[in-house]
C-alpha positions in Angstrom: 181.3 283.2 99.5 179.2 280.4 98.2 180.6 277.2 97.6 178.9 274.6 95.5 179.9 270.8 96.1 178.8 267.9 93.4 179.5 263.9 94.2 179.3 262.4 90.6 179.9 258.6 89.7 181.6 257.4 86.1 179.5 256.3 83.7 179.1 252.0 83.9 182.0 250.6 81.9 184.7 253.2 82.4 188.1 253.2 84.4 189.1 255.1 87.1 191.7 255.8 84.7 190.1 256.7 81.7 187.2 259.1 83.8 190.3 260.9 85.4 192.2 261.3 82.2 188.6 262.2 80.0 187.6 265.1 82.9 190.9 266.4 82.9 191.3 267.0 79.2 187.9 267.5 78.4 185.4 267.7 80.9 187.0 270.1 83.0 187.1 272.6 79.8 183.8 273.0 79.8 184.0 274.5 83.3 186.5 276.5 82.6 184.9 278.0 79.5 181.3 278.9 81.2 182.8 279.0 85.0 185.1 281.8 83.6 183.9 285.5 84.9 181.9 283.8 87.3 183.5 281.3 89.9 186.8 282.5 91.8 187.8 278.4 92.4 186.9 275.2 90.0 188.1 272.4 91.8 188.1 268.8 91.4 188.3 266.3 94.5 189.5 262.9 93.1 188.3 259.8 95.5 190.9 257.0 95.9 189.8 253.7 97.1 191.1 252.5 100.3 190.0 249.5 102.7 186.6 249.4 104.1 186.4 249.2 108.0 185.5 245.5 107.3 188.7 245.4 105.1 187.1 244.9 101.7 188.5 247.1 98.7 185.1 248.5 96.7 184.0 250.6 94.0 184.0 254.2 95.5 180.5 255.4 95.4 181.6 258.9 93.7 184.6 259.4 91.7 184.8 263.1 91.6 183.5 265.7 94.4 183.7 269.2 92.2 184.1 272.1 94.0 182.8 275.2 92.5 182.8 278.6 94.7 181.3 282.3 93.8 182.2 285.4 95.6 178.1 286.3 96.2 174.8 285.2 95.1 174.5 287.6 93.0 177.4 285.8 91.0 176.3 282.6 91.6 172.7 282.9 90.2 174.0 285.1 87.3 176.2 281.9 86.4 173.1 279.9 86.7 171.2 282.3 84.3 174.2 282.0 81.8 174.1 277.8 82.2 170.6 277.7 81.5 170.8 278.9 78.0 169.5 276.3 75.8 172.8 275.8 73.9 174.6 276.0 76.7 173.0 273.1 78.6 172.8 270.9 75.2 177.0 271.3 75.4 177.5 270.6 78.6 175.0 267.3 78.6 175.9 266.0 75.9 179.9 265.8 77.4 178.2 264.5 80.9 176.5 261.7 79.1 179.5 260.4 77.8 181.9 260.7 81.4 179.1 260.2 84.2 176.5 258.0 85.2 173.7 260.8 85.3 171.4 258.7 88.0 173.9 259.8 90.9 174.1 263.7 89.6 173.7 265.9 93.0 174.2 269.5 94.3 174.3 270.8 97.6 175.1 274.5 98.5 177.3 273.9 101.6 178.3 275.9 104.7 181.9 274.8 106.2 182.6 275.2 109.7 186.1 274.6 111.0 187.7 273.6 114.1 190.6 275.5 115.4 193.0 272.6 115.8 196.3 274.4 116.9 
């Protein structure tokens, strides 16, 4: 399995509010439409503010961690191949130019280890 994990930010100027309900509806189409065939899981991790350890109530630094997991690389860099099409990445930017602020885009391939906590 290969699991790929992206912190993204809302664009300046929008809600939590109105970035959840705008992914949801929108955004999260997009996925759906060139993750389809290729990913076995598309999820979305919504942050929700809570108290700093100093007890101060901030901004969250990402709004979203997207989950997005292929069975193999094989499938993982044949999705890659399909999202590089020219058309392809000109749809999908232009919707993450109007939901996210771009400058805190990142992707990590990550490798979960578990404790056995029973």
């Amino acid at each position: 399995m290969i699991k790929l994990v992206m912190p993204m930010k809302r664009r300046p100027g929008m809600t939590i509010p109105e970035f959840r309900e705008y992914y949801e509806t929108t955004h999260k189409l997009l996925g759906e439409k060139y993750l389809a065939g290729y990913a076995t899981r598309y999820i979305r991790r919504f942050t929700n503010p809570t108290r700093d350890r100093d007890g101060e109530m901030r901004d969250p630094e990402y709004d979203v961690f997207l989950e997005i997991w292929y069975p193999d690389q094989e499938t993982f860099e044949a999705c890659g191949q399909a999202l590089s099409q020219p058309e392809v990445v000109a749809e999908i930017r232009e919707d993450e130019e109007k939901i996210f602020d771009m400058r805190y885009m990142r992707s990590y391939l990550v490798e979960e280890c578990e404790s056995d906590m029973t």
